[in-house]
Phi, psi and omega in degrees: 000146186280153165331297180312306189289317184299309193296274165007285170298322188284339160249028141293110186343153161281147216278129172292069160318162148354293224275291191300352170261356169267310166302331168297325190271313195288341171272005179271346161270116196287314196268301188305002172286329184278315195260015140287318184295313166328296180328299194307290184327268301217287185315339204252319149327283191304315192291337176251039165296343174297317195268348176260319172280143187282356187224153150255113199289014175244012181258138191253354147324295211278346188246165202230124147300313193285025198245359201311159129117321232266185216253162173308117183075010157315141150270163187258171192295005201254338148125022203243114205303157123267106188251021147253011170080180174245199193242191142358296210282333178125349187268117182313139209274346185261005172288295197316317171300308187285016171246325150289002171262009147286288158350299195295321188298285188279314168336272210286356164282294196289339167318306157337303153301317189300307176310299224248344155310266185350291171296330179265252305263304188274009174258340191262342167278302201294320184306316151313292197279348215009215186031248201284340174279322171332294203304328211242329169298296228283336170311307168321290201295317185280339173317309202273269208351316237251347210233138164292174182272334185254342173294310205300313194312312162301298175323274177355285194315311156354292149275358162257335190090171173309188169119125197295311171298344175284335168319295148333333189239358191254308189273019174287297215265340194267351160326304196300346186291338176275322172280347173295318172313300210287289200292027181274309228283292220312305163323304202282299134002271174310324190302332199267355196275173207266343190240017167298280185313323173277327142349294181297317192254013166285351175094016210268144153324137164336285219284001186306300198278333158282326169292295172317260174338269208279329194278323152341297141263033163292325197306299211277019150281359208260340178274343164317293225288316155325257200304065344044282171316317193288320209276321183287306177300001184270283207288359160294287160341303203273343174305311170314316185267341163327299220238021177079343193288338199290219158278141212299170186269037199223353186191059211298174151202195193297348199277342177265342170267343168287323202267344175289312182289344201287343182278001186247358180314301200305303218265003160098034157260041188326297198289345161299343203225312162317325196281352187272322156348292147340274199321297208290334140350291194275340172300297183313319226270328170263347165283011169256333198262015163261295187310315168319299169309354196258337209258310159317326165324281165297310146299102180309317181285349162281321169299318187287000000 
């Protein structure tokens, strides 16, 4: 090989993929950039939450009564800064937060996973089999439609009672139905394409062709429409636990940590209630400017 060839090859660009022509449009938007980097931060936080809070405020060794009350960058009587002040109990409010924004964090991934199992399995069978089975997925979908999402929830808790899994199975059952919608129309598409048909008359298993073939290329409205859901399922949760209903007080998340302090707002007790307030705020508010940007991305007619 020549000199000429050698050099060449050595400052020839790196070969443009995919994966990489998406991260390139996707890091060109500066805000959904930022507020992926929150994610990342804010997630990562919750899962080392033992190791990053100075204290565990559900722990009852580490916290102090005589410590209740104090104002944002108070010391305790042991010389120790609380620079987000405590709560009621004595508990640093920023341990208390990153453990309720861990909560809040795993109820709606796993409700959410769960949802998106569910849902995509029965929007991609009514769409295959049609007729008596459509009719009957999709009636069922329009019935939970038809109803809010904090009713069907409330309702739910109601008769199961608390408990981080009744939480867990209430934003389950009021989900799935949106994604069961999404992969039905998608599904229904894919169904009529040429390599659907050919599939069929090589004779391949049912579940060969809905799983391998038709679900695949069902998917990539579904990550919108997740990450949309993770974000709906944070402020459902925390509305649920707002209202008592939610997850147990033994194992809080923000929205029960929002509803301890709110009684304290009036008398000038801000930070109890404001700073989880905050978190869950910056939590909803960067997975929707992520879902959004995901949702231009993938739609093309959005894109242009």
């Amino acid at each position: 090989m020549t000199d000429a060839a050698l050099t060449s090859a050595a400052v020839a660009p790196p070969v443009e993929t995919p994966f990489r022509r998406f991260a390139s449009d996707f890091f060109a938007n500066k805000v959904a950039a930022v507020a992926l980097v929150i994610i990342v931060i804010l997630a990562l936080l919750a899962i080392f939450a033992p190791w990053v809070t100075p204290q565990n405020p559900y722990d009852l060794t580490q916290i102090s009564i005589f410590d209740n009350m104090l104002k944002p960058g108070a010391k305790s009587m042991e010389g120790k800064t609380f620079w987000l002040g405590t709560d009621e109990q004595g508990r640093d409010m920023f341990s208390a937060m990153i453990y309720g924004l861990r909560m809040s964090l795993f109820v709606s991934a796993v409700a959410t996973s769960i949802a998106v199992l569910v849902g995509v399995s029965l929007g991609v069978t009514a769409a295959y089999f049609g007729g008596r089975v459509d009719s009957i997925i999709m009636r069922i979908v329009d019935l939970q439609l038809s109803f809010p999402a904090i009713l069907i929830a409330l309702i739910l808790l109601a008769a199961l009672g608390k408990g981080v899994d009744k939480v867990i199975l209430a934003l389950m059952l009021v989900q799935w139905a949106y994604y069961a919608r999404t992969v039905r129309g998608n599904a229904l598409v894919e169904r009529r394409r040429e390599y659907i048909e050919a599939a069929q008359c090589l004779a391949l298993p049912r579940y060969r062709i809905i799983f391998r073939h038709l679900l695949p290329n069902c998917l990539p409205p579904l990550i919108v429409i997740a990450t949309v859901q993770v974000a709906h399922a944070i402020s459902l949760e925390a509305t649920l636990s707002f209202l008592g209903v939610g997850v147990p007080i033994t194992e809080p998340s923000l929205g029960l940590l929002i509803s301890n302090g709110y009684k304290y707002i009036l008398s000038g007790k801000y930070w109890v209630s404001v700073f989880p307030g905050l978190m869950l705020l910056l939590t909803i508010l960067s997975i929707n400017l992520v879902g959004d940007h995901l949702r231009d991305l993938l739609n093309p007619r959005l894109k242009a």
